[in-house]
PDB file of N, CA, C, O and CB in Angstrom:
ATOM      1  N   UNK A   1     -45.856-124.305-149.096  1.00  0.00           N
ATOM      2  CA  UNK A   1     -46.452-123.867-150.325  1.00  0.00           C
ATOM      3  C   UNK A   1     -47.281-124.989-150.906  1.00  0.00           C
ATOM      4  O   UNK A   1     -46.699-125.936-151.434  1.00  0.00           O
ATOM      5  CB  UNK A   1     -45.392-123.404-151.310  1.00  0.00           C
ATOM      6  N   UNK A   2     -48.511-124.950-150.850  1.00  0.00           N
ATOM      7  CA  UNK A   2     -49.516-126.079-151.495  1.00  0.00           C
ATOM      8  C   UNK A   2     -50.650-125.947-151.178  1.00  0.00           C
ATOM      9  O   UNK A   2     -51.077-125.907-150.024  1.00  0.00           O
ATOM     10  CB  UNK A   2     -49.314-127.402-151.210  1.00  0.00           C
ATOM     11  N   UNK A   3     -51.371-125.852-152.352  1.00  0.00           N
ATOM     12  CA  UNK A   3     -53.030-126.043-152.253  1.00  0.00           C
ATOM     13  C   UNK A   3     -53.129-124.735-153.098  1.00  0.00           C
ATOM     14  O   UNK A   3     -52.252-123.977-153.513  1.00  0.00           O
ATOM     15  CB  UNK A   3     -53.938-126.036-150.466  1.00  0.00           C
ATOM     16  N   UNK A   4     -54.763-124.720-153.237  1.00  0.00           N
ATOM     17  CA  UNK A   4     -55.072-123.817-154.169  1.00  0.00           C
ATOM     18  C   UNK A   4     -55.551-122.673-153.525  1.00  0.00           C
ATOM     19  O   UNK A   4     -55.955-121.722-154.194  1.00  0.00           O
ATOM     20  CB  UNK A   4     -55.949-124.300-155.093  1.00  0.00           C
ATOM     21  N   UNK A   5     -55.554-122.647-151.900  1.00  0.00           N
ATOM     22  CA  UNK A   5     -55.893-121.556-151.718  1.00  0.00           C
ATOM     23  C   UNK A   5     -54.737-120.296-151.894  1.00  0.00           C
ATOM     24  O   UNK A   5     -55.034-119.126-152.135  1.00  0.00           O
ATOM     25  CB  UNK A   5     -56.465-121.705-150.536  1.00  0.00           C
ATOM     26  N   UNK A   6     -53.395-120.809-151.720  1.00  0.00           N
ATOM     27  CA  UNK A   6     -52.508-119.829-151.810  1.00  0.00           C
ATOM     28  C   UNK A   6     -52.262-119.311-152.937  1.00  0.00           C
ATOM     29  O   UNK A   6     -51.650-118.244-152.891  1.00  0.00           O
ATOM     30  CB  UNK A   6     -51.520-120.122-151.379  1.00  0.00           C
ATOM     31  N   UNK A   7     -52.577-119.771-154.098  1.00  0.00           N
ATOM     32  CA  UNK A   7     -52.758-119.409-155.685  1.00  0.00           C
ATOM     33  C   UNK A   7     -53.300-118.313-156.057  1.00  0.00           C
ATOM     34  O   UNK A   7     -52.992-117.538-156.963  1.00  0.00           O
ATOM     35  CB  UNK A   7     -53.504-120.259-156.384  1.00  0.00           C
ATOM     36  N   UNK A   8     -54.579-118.281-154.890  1.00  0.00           N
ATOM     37  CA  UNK A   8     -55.889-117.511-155.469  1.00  0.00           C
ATOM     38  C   UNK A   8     -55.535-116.109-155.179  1.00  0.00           C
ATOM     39  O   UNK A   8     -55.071-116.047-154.041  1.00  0.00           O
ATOM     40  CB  UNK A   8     -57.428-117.933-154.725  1.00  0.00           C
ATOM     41  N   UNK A   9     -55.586-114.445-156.020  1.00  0.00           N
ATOM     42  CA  UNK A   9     -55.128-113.261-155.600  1.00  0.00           C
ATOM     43  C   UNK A   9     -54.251-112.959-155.378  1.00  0.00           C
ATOM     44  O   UNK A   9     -53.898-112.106-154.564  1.00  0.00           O
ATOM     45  CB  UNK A   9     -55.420-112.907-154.957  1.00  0.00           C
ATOM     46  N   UNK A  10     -53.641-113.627-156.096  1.00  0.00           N
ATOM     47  CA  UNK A  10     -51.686-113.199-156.126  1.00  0.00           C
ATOM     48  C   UNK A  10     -51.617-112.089-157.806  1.00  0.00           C
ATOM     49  O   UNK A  10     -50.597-111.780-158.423  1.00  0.00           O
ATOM     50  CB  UNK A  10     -50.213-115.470-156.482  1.00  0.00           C
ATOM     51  N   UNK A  11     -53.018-111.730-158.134  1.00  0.00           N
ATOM     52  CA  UNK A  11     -52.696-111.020-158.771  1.00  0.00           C
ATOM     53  C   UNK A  11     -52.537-111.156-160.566  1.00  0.00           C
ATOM     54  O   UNK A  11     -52.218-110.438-161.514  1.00  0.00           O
ATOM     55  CB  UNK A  11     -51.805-110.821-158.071  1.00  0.00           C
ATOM     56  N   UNK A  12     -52.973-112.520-160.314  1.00  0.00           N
ATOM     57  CA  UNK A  12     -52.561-113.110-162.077  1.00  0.00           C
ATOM     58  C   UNK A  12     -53.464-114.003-162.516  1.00  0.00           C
ATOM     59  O   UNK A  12     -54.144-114.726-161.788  1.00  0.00           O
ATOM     60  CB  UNK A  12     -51.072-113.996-162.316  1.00  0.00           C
ATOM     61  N   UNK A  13     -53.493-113.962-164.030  1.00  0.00           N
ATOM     62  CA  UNK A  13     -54.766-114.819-164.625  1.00  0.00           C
ATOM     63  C   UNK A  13     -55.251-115.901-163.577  1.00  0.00           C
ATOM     64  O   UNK A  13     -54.570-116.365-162.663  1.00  0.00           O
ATOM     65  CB  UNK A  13     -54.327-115.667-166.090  1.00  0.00           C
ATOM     66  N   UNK A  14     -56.617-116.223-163.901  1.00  0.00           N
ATOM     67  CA  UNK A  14     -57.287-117.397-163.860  1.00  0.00           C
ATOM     68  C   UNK A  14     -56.306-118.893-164.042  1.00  0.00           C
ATOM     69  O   UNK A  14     -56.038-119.907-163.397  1.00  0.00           O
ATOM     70  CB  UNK A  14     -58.358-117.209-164.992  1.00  0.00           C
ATOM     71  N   UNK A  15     -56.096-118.460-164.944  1.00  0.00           N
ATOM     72  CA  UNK A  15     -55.350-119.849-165.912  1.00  0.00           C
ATOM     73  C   UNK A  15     -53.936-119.652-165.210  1.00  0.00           C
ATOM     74  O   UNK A  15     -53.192-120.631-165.280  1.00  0.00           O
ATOM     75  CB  UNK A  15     -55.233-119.641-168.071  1.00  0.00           C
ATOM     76  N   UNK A  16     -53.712-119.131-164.900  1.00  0.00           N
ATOM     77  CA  UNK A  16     -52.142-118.839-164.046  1.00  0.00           C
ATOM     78  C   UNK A  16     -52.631-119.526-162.950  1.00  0.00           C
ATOM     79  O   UNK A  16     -52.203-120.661-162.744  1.00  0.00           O
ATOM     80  CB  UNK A  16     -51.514-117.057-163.609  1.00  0.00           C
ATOM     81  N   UNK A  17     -53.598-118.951-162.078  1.00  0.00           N
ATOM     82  CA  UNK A  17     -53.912-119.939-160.656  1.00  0.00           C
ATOM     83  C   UNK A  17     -53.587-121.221-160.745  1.00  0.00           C
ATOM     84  O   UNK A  17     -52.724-121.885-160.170  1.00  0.00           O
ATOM     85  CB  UNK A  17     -55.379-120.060-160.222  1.00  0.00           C
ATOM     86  N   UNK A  18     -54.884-121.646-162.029  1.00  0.00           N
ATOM     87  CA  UNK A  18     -55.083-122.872-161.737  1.00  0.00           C
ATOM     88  C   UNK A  18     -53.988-123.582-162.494  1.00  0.00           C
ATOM     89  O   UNK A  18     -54.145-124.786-162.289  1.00  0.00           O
ATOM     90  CB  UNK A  18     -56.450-123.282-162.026  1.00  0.00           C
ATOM     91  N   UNK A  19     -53.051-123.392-163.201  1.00  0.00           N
ATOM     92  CA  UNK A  19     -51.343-124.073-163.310  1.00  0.00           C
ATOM     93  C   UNK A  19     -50.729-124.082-162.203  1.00  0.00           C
ATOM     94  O   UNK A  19     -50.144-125.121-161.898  1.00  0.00           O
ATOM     95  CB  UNK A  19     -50.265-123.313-164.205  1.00  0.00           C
ATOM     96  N   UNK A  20     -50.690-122.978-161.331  1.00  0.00           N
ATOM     97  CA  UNK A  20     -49.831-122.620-160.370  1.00  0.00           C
ATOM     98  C   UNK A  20     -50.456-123.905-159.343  1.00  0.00           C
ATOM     99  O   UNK A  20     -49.728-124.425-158.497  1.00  0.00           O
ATOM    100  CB  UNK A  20     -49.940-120.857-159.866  1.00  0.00           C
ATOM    101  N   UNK A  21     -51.854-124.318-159.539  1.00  0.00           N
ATOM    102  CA  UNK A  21     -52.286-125.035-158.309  1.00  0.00           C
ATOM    103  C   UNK A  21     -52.175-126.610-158.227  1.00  0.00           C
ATOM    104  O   UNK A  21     -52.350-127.384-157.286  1.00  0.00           O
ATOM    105  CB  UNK A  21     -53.687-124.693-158.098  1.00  0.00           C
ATOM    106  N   UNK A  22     -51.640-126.906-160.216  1.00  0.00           N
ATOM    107  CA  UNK A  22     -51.121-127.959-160.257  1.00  0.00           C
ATOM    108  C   UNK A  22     -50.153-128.451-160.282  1.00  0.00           C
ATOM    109  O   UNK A  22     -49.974-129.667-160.218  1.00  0.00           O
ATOM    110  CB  UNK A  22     -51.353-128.275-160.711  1.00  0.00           C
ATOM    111  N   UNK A  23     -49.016-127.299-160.417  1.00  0.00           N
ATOM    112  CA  UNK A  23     -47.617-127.270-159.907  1.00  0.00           C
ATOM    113  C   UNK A  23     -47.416-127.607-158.580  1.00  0.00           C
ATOM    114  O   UNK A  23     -46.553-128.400-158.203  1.00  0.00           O
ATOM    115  CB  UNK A  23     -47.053-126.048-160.055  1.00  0.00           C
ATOM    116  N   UNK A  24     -48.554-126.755-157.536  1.00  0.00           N
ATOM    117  CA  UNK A  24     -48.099-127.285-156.005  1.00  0.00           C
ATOM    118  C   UNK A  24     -48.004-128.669-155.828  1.00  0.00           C
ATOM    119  O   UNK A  24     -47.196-129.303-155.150  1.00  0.00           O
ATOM    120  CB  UNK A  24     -49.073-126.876-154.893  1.00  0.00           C
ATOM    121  N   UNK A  25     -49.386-129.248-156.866  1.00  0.00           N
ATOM    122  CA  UNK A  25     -50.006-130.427-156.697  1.00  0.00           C
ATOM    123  C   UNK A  25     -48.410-131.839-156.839  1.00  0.00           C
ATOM    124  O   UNK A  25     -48.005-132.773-156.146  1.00  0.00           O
ATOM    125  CB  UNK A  25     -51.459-130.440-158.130  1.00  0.00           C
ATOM    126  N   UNK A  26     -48.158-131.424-157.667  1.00  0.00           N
ATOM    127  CA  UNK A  26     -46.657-132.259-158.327  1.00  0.00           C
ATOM    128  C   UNK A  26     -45.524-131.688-157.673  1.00  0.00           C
ATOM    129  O   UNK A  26     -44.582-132.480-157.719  1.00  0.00           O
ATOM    130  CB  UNK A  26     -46.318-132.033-160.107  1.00  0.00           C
ATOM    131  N   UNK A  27     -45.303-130.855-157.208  1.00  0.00           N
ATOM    132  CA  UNK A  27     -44.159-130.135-156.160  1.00  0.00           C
ATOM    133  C   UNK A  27     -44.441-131.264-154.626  1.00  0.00           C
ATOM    134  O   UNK A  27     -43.528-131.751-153.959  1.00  0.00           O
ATOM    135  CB  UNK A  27     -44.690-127.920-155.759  1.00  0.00           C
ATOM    136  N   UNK A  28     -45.476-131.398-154.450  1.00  0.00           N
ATOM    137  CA  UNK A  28     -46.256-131.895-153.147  1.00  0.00           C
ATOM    138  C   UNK A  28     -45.983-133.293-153.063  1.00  0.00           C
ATOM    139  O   UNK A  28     -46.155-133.904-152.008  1.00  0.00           O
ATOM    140  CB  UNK A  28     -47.883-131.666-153.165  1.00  0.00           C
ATOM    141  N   UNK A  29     -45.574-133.835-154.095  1.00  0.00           N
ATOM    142  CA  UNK A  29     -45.998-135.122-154.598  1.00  0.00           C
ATOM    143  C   UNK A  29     -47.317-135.782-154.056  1.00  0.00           C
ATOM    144  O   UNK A  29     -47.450-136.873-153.501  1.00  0.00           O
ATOM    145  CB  UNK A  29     -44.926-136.017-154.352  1.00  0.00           C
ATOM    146  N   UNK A  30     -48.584-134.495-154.475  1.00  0.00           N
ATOM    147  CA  UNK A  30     -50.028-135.632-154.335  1.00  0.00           C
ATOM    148  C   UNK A  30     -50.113-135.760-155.694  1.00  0.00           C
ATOM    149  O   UNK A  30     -51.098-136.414-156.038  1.00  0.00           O
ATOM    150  CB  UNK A  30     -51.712-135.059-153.571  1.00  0.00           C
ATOM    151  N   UNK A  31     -49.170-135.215-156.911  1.00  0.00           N
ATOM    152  CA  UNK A  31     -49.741-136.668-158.231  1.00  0.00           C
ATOM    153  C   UNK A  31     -48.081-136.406-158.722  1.00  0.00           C
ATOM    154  O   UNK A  31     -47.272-135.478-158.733  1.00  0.00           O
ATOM    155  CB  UNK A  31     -51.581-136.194-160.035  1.00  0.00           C
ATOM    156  N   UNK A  32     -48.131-137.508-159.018  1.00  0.00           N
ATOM    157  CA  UNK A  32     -47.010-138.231-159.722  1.00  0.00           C
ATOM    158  C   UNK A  32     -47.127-138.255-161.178  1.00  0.00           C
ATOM    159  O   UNK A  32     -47.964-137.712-161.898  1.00  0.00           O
ATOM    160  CB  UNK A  32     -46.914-139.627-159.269  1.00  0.00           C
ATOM    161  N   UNK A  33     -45.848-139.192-161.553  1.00  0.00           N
ATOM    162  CA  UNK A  33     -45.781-139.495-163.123  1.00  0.00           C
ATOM    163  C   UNK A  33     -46.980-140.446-163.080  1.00  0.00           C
ATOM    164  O   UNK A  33     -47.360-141.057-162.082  1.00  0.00           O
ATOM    165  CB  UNK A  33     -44.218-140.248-163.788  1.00  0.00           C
ATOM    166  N   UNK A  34     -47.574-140.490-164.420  1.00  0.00           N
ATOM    167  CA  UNK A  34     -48.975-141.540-164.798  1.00  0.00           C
ATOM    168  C   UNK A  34     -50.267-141.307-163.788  1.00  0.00           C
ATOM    169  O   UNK A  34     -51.413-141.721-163.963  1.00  0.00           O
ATOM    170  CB  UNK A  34     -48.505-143.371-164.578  1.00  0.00           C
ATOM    171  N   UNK A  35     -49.674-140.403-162.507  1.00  0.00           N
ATOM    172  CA  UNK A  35     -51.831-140.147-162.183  1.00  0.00           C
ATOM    173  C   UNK A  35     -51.721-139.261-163.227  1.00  0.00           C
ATOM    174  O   UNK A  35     -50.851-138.715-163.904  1.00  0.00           O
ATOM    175  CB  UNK A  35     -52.793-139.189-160.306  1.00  0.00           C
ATOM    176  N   UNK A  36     -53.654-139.349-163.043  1.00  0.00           N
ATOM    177  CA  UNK A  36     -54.745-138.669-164.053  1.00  0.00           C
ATOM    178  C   UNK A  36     -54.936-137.451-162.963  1.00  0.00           C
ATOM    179  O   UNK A  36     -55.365-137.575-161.816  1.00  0.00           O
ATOM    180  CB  UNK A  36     -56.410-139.747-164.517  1.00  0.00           C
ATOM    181  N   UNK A  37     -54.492-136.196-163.641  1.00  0.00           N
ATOM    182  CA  UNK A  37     -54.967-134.698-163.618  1.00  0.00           C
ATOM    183  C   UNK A  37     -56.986-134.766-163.046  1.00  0.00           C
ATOM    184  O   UNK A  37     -57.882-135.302-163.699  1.00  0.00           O
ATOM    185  CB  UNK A  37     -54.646-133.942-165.696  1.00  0.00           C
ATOM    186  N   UNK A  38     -57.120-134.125-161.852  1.00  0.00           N
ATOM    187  CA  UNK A  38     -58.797-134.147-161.467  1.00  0.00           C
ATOM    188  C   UNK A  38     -59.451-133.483-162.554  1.00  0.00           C
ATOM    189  O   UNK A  38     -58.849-132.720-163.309  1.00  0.00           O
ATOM    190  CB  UNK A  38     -59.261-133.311-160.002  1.00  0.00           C
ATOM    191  N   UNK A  39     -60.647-133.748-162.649  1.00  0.00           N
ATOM    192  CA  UNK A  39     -61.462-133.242-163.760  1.00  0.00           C
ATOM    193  C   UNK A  39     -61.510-131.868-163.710  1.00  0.00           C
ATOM    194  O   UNK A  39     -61.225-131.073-162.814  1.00  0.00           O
ATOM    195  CB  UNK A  39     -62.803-133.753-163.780  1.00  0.00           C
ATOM    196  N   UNK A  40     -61.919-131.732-164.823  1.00  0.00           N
ATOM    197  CA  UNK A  40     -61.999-129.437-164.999  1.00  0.00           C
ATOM    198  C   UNK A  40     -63.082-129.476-164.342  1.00  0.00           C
ATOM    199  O   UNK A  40     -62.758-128.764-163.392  1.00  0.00           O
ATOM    200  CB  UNK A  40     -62.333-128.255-166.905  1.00  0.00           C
ATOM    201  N   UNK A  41     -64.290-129.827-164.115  1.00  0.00           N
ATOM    202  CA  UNK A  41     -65.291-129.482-162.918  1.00  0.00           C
ATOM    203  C   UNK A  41     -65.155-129.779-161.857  1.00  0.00           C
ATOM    204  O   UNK A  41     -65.755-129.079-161.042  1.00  0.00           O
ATOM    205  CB  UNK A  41     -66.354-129.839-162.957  1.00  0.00           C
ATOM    206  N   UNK A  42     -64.370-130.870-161.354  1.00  0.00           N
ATOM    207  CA  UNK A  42     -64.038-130.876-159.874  1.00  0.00           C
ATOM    208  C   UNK A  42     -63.094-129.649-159.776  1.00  0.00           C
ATOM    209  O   UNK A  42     -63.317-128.829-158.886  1.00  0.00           O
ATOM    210  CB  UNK A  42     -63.302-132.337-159.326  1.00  0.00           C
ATOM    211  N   UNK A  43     -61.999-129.454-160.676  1.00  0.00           N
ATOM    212  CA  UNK A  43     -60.636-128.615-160.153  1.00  0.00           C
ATOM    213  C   UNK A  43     -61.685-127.208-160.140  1.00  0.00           C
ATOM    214  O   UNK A  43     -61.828-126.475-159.161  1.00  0.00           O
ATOM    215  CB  UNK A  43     -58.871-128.568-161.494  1.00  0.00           C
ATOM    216  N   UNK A  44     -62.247-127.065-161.235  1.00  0.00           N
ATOM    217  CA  UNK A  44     -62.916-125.351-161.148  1.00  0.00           C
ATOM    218  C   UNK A  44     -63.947-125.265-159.742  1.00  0.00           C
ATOM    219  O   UNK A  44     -63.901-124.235-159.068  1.00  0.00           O
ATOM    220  CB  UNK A  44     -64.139-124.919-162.854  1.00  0.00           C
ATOM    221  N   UNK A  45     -64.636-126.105-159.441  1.00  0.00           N
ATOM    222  CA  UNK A  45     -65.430-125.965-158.272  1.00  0.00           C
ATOM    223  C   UNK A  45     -64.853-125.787-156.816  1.00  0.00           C
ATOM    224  O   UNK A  45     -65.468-125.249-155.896  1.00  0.00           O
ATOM    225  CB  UNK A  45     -66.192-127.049-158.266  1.00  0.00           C
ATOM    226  N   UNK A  46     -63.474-126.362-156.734  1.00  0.00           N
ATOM    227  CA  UNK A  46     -62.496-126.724-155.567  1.00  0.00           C
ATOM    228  C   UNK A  46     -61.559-125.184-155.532  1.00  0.00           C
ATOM    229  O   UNK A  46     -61.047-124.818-154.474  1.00  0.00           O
ATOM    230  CB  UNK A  46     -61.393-128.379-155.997  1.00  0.00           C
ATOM    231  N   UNK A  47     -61.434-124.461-156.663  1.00  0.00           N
ATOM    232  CA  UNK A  47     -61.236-123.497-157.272  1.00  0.00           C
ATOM    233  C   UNK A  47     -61.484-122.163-156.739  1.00  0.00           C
ATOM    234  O   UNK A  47     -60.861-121.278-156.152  1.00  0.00           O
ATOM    235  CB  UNK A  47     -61.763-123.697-158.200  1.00  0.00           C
ATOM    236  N   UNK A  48     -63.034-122.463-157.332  1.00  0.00           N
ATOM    237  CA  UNK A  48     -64.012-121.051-157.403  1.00  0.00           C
ATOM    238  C   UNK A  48     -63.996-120.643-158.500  1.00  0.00           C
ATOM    239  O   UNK A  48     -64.018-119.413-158.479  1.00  0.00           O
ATOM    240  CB  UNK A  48     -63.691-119.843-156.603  1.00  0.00           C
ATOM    241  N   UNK A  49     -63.961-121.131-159.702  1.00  0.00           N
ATOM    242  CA  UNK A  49     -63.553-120.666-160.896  1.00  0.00           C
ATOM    243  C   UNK A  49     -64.423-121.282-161.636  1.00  0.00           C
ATOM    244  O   UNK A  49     -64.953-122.294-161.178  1.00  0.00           O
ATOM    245  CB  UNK A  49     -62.222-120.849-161.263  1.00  0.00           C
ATOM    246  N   UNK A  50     -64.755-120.828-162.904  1.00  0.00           N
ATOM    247  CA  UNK A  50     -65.583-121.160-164.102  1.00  0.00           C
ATOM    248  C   UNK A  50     -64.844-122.807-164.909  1.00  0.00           C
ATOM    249  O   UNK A  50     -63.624-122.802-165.075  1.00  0.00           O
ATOM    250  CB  UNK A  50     -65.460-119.553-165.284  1.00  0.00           C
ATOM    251  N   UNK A  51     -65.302-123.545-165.161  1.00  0.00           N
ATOM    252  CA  UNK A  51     -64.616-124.140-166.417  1.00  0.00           C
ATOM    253  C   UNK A  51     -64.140-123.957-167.210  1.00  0.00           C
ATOM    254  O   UNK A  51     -63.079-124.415-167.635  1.00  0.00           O
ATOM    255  CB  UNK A  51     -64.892-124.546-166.939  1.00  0.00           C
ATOM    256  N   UNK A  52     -64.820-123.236-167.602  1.00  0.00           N
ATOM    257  CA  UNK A  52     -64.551-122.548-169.022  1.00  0.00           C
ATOM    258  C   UNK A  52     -63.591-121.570-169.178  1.00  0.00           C
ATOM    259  O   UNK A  52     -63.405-121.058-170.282  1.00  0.00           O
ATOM    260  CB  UNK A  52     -65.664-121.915-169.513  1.00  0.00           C
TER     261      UNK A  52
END
């Protein structure tokens, strides 16, 4: 379970994905306590998703 492609069409908000894709992210341990969260335009582009 990890990455954002498995997030995508499960049926639930936008904003659900992209939590769900930073949960894998910290489940995964690719970020830890004290990293910095990727930017909202990298994460929405890596995505497929709007910024906004």
């Amino acid at each position: 379970m990890g990455g954002e492609a498995q997030t995508k069409g499960r049926g639930g908000t936008r904003t659900i994905d992209v939590m769900g894709a930073i949960r894998a992210k910290v489940a995964a341990r690719a970020l830890g306590a004290g990293d910095r969260l990727p930017s909202i335009r990298s994460l929405a582009a890596t995505m497929g998703v709007s910024p906004s």
